[in-house]
VEXNUGU-596022 format. One record per residue (C-alpha): residue number from 0; x, y, z; residue in one letter. Coordinates in steps of 0.1 Angstrom, whole numbers, plus 5000, padded with zeros to 4 digits. Layout:
<lumnus>
LUMNU   nr  east  north    up  rest
LUMNU  NUM     X      Y     Z     A
...
</lumnus>
This chain:
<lumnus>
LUMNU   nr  east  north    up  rest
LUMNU    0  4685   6944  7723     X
LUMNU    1  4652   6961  7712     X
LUMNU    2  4650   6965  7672     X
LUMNU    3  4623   6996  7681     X
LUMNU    4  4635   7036  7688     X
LUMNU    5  4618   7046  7719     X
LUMNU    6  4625   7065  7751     X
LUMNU    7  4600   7052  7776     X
LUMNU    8  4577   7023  7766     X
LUMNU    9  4547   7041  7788     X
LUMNU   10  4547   7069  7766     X
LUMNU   11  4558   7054  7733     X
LUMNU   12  4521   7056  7717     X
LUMNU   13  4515   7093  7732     X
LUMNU   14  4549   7101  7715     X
LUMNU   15  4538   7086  7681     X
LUMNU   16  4510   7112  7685     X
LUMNU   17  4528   7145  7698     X
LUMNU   18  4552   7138  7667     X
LUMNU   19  4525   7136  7642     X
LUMNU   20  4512   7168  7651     X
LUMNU   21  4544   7183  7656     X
LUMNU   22  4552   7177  7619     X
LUMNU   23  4517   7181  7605     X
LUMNU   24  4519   7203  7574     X
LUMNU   25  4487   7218  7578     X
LUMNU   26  4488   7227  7615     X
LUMNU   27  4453   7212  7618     X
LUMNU   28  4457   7186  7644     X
LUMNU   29  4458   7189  7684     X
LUMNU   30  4452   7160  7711     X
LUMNU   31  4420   7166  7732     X
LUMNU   32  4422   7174  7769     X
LUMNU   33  4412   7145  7789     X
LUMNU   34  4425   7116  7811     X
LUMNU   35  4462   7107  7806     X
LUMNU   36  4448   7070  7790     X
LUMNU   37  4426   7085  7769     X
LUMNU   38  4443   7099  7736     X
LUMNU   39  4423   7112  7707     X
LUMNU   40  4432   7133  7683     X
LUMNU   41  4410   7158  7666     X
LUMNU   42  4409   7186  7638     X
LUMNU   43  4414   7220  7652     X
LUMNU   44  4392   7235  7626     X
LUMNU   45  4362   7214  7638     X
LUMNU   46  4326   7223  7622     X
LUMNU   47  4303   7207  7643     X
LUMNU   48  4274   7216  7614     X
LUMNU   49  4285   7183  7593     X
LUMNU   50  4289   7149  7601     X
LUMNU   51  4321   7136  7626     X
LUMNU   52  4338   7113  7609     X
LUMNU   53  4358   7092  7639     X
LUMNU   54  4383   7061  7630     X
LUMNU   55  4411   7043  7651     X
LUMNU   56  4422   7015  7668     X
LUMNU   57  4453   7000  7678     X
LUMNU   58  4481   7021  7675     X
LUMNU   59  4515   7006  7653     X
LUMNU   60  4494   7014  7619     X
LUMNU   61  4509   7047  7615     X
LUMNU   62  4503   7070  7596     X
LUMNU   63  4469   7056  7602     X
LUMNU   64  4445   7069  7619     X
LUMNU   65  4460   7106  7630     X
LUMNU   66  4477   7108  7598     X
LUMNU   67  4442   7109  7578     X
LUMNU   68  4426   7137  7600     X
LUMNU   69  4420   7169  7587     X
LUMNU   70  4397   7183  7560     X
LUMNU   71  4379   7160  7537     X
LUMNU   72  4383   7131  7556     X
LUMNU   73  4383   7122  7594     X
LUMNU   74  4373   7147  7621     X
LUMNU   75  4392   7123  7650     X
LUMNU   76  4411   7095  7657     X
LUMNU   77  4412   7074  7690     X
LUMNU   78  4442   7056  7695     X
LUMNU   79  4444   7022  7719     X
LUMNU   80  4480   7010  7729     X
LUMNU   81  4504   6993  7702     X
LUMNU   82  4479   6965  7682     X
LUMNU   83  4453   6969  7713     X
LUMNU   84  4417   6986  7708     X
LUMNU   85  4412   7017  7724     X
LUMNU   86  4393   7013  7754     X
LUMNU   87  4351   7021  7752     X
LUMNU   88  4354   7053  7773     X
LUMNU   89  4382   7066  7749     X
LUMNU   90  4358   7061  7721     X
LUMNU   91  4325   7076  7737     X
LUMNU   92  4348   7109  7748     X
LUMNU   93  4357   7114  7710     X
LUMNU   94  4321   7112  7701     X
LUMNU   95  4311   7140  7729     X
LUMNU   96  4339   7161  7720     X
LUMNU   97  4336   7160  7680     X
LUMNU   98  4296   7155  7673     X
LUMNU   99  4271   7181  7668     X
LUMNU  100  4233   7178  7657     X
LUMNU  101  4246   7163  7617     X
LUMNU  102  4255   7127  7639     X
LUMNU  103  4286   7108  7637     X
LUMNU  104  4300   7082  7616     X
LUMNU  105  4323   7054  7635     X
LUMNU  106  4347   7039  7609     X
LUMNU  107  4360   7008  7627     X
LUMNU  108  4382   6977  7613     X
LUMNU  109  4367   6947  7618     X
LUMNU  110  4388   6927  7646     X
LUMNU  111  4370   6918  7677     X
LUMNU  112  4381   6946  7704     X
LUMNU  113  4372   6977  7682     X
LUMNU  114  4341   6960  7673     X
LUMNU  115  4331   6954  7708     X
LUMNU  116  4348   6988  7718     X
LUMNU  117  4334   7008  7697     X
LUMNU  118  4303   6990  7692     X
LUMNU  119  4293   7000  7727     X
LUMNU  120  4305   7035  7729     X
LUMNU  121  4285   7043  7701     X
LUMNU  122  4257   7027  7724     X
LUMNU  123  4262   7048  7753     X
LUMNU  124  4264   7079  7730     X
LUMNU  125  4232   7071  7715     X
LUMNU  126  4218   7068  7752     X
LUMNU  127  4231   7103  7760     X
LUMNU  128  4213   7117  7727     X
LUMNU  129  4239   7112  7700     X
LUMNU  130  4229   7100  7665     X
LUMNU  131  4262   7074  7658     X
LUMNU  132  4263   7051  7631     X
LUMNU  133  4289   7023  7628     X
LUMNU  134  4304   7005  7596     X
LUMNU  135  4328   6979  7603     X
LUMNU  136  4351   6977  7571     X
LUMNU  137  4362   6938  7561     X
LUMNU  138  4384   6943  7530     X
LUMNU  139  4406   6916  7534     X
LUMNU  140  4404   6886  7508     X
LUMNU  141  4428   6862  7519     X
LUMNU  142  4407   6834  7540     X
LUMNU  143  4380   6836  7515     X
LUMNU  144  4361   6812  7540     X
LUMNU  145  4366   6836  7570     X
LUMNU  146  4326   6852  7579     X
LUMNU  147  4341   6881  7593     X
LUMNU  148  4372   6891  7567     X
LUMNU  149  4394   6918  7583     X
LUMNU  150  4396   6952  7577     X
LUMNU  151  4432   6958  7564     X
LUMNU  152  4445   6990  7542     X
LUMNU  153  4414   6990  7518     X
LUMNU  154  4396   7009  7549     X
LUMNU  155  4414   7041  7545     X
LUMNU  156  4393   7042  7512     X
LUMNU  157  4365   7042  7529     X
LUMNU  158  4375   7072  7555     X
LUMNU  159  4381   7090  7523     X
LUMNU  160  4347   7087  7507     X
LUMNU  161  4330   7091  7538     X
LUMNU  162  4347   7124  7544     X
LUMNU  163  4343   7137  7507     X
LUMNU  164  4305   7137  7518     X
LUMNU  165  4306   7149  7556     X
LUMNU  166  4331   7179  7541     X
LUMNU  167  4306   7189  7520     X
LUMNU  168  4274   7189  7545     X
LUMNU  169  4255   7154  7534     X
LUMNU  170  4236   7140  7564     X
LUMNU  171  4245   7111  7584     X
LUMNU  172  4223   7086  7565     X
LUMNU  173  4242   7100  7532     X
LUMNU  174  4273   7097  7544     X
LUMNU  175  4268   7061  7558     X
LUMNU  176  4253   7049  7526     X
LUMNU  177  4285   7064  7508     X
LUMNU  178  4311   7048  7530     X
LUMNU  179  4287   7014  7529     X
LUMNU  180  4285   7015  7494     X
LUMNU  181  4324   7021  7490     X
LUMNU  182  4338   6993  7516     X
LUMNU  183  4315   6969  7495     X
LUMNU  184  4334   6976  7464     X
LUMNU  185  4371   6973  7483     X
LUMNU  186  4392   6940  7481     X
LUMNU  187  4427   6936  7502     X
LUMNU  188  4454   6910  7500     X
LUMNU  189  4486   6916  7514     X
LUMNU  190  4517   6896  7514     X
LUMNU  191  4548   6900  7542     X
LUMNU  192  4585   6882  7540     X
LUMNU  193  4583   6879  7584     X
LUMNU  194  4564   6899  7611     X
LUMNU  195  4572   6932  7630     X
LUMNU  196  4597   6937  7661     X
LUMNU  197  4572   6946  7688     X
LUMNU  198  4591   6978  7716     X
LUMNU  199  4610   6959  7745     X
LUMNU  200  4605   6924  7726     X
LUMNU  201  4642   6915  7722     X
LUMNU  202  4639   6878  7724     X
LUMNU  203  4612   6875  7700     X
LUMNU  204  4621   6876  7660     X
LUMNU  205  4598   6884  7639     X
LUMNU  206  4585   6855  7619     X
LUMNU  207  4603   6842  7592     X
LUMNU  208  4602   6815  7566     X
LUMNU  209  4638   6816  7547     X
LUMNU  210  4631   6822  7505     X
LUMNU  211  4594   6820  7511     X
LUMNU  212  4567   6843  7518     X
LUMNU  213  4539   6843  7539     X
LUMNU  214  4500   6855  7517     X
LUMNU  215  4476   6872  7536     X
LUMNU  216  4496   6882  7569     X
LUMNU  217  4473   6900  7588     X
LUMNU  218  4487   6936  7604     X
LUMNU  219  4493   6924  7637     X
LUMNU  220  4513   6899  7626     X
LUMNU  221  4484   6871  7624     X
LUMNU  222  4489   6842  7605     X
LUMNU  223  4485   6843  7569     X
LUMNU  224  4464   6819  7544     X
LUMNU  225  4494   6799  7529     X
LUMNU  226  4530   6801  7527     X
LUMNU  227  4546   6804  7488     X
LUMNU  228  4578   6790  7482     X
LUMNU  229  4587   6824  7462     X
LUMNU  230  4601   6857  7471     X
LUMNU  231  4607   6868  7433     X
LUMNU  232  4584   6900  7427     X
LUMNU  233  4572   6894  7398     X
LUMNU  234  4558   6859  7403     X
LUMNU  235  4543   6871  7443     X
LUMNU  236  4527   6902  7422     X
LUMNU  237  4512   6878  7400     X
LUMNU  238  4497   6858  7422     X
LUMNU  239  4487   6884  7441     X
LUMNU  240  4467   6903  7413     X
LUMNU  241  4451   6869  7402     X
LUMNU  242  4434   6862  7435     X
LUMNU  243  4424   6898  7439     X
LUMNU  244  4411   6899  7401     X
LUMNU  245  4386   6863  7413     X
LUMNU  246  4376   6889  7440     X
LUMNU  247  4367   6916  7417     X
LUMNU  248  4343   6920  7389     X
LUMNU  249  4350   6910  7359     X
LUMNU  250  4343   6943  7345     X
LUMNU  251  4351   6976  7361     X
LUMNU  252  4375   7006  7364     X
LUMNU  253  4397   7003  7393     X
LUMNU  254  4418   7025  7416     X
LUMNU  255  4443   7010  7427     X
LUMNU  256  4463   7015  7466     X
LUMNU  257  4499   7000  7465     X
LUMNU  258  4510   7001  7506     X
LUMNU  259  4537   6996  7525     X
LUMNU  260  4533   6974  7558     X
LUMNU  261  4561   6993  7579     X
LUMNU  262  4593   6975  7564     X
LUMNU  263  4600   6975  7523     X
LUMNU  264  4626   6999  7510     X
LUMNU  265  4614   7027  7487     X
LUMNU  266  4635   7006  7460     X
LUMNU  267  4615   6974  7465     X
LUMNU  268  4583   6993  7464     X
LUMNU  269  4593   7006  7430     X
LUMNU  270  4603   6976  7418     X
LUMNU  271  4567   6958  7432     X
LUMNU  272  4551   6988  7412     X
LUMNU  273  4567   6980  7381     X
LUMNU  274  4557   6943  7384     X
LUMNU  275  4522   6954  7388     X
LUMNU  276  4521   6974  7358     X
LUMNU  277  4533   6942  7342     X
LUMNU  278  4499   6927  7348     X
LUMNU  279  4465   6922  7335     X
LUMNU  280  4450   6943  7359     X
LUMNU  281  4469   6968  7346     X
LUMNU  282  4446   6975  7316     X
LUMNU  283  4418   6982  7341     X
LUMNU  284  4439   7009  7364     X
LUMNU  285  4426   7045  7361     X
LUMNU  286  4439   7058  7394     X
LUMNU  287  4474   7045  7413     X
LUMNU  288  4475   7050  7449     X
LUMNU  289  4509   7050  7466     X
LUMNU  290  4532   7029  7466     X
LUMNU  291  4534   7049  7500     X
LUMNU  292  4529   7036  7539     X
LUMNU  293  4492   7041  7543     X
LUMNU  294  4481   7014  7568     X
LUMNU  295  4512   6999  7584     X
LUMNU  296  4520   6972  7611     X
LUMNU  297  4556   6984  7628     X
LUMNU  298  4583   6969  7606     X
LUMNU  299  4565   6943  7588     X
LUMNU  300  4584   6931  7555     X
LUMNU  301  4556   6932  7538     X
LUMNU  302  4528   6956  7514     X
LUMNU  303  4493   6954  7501     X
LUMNU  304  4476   6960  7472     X
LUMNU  305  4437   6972  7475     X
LUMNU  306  4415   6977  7443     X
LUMNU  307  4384   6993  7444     X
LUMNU  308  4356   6995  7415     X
LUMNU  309  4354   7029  7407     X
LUMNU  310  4317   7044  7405     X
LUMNU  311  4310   7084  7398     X
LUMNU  312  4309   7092  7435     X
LUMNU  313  4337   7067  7445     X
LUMNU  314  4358   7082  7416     X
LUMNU  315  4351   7119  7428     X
LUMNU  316  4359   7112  7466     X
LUMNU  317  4389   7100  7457     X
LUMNU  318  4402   7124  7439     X
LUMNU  319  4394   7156  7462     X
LUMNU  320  4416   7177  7477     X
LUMNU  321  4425   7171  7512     X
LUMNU  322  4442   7186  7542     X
LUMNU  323  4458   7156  7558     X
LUMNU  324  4495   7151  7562     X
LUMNU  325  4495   7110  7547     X
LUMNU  326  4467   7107  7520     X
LUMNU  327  4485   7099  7489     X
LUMNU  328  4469   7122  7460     X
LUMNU  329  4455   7093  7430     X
LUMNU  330  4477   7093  7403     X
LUMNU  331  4473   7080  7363     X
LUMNU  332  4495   7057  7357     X
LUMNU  333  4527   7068  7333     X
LUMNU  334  4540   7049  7301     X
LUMNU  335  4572   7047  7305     X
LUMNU  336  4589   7068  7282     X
LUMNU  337  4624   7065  7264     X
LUMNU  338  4638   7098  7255     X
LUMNU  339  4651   7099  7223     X
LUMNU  340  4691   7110  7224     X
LUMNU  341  4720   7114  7201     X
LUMNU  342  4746   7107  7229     X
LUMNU  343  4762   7073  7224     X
LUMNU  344  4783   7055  7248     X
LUMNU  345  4825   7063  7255     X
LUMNU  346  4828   7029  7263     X
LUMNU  347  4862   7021  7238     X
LUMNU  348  4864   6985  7224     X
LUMNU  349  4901   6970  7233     X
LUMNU  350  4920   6944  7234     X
LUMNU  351  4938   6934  7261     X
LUMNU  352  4978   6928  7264     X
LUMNU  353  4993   6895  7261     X
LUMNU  354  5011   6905  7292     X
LUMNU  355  4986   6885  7322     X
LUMNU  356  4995   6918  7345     X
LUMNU  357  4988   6946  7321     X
LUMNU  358  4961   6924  7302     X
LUMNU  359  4941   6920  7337     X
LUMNU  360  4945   6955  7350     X
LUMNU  361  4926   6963  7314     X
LUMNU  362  4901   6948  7322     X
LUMNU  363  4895   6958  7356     X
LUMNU  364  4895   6997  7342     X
LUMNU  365  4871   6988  7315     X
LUMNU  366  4844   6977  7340     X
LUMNU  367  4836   7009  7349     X
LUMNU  368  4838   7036  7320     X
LUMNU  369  4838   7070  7327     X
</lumnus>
């Protein structure tokens, strides 16, 4: 029996899409015209005078990509099949469709389809007479060893400097230099309890280790670095913030991007934020991102936590207004305050009857005072 709500599995990704903008709370989103296997999606209010700013990939990441477009950060999204790069001519007809004289700005993971995908739409485009650019975003820090780290959650980040700039009519070599100089400054680690039910995979569980956890599971479910014989929060959150502080500088002001991979309650994401703010890295927060679902894979049991070193321009992207239906507006974060109150509790000290039957149902009733 499938773990996944879908009608037909043909149309399950082009469903994901007509939702989104069904629901979009700025009414800013519509799916361009084209062939049935090519979906993009694209800002209604289009200026063609500034930069396009184009992401996507595989779908299964919601709300990324289509949940970023709209003012202030990307002009488009193209959207490949669940965990599966969108195919070269999906790319190159979201380039034609959004680009105008300012250029274009691919914003593209780094996994090997949207590299190659991507990579050579933009150089058909820039045959046809398109000025494209390409950044490939690598914010993952969990095989420090790996060449070519992944691009994991940190690269929504990036969409949202880059589009702080195209919004406000910087030219392409601007707005690259921007996004460049913000991915450099990103670091990712993510953590995940088991993997994601894929649609019409009924046989296959996700992933599992029983009272372990699994550091550095990549969002399509790839292996992680190391499997930690922990799934207490405050110990995983620990070691978590230590290998991303070894990642960081040792000096800094950080925002700070708590996001859910698909599958932890709103309670367990509370309770991971908590442990966080129980930290050293604490000290060094100035801006709190989420906890929300930014960059997701299905139902993973799992979250991420990105830092970024904040600069003047990183720190002024960031915090701009937007008109996207999933960024999550920066945030300080709060002491947590005790309210002062005269109120004491009703809770009435007793003691219970020598009788066993009366001196147990006593008890019982004082368990839960009124």
């Amino acid at each position: 029996m499938s773990q996944f709500f879908f009608n037909q599995r043909t149309r399950l990704v082009d469903d994901v899409i007509e939702g989104t903008i069904v629901a979009s709370p700025w009414n800013n989103l519509a799916r361009l015209e084209s062939d049935p296997a090519i979906r993009v999606v694209v800002r209604r209010d289009l200026n063609k005078s500034n930069v396009a700013v184009i992401s996507g990939g595989g779908s299964g990441h919601e709300p990324a990509h289509v949940g970023f477009i709209g003012k202030g950060m990307l002009t488009a999204a193209v959207c490949g099949d669940i965990f599966a790069s969108p195919s070269v001519d999906a790319v190159l007809t979201a380039i034609q469709a959004v680009t105008g004289e300012a250029g274009c700005l691919l914003i593209v993971k780094n996994y090997t389809g949207d590299r190659l995908n991507f990579g050579l739409a933009a150089e058909k485009a820039r045959r046809l007479g398109y000025n494209v650019e390409m950044l490939i975003v690598g914010d993952d820090i969990s095989l420090p060893d790996n060449k070519h780290p992944r691009g994991i959650a940190g690269t929504i980040l990036v969409h949202k400097v880059a589009g702080y700039f195209a919004e406000r009519g910087y030219n392409l070599a601007t707005v690259l230099r921007e996004a460049r100089y913000a991915a450099d400054k990103t670091r990712t680690l993510g953590l995940a309890l088991s993997s994601c039910h894929l649609p019409q995979e009924a046989e296959t569980a996700p992933r599992h280790y029983p009272d372990r956890a699994e550091l550095g599971m990549g969002i399509h479910g790839e292996p992680g670095a190391s499997v930690i014989a922990t799934q207490n929060s405050a110990q995983i959150v620990r070691l978590m913030v230590e290998k991303l502080t070894a990642a960081l500088p040792q000096t800094g002001r950080l925002a700070v991007m708590l996001n859910n991979l698909g599958g932890v309650s709103v309670a367990e994401m509370a309770i991971l934020t908590r442990e966080l703010a129980d930290t050293p890295l604490h000290q060094r927060i100035d801006w709190l991102i989420g906890p929300a679902s930014l960059v997701t894979a299905l139902d993973m049991k799992g979250f991420s936590i990105t830092a970024i070193v904040l600069e003047e321009s990183i720190e002024k992207a960031l915090l701009s207004a937007v008109e996207t239906a999933s960024w999550q507006a920066p945030v300080q974060p709060r002491a947590i305050e005790v309210m002062p109150s005269s109120l004491r509790s009703t809770r009435v000290a007793f003691q219970p009857s020598d009788n066993p039957r009366r001196g147990g149902l006593c008890r019982a009733d004082n368990q839960y005072p009124v």
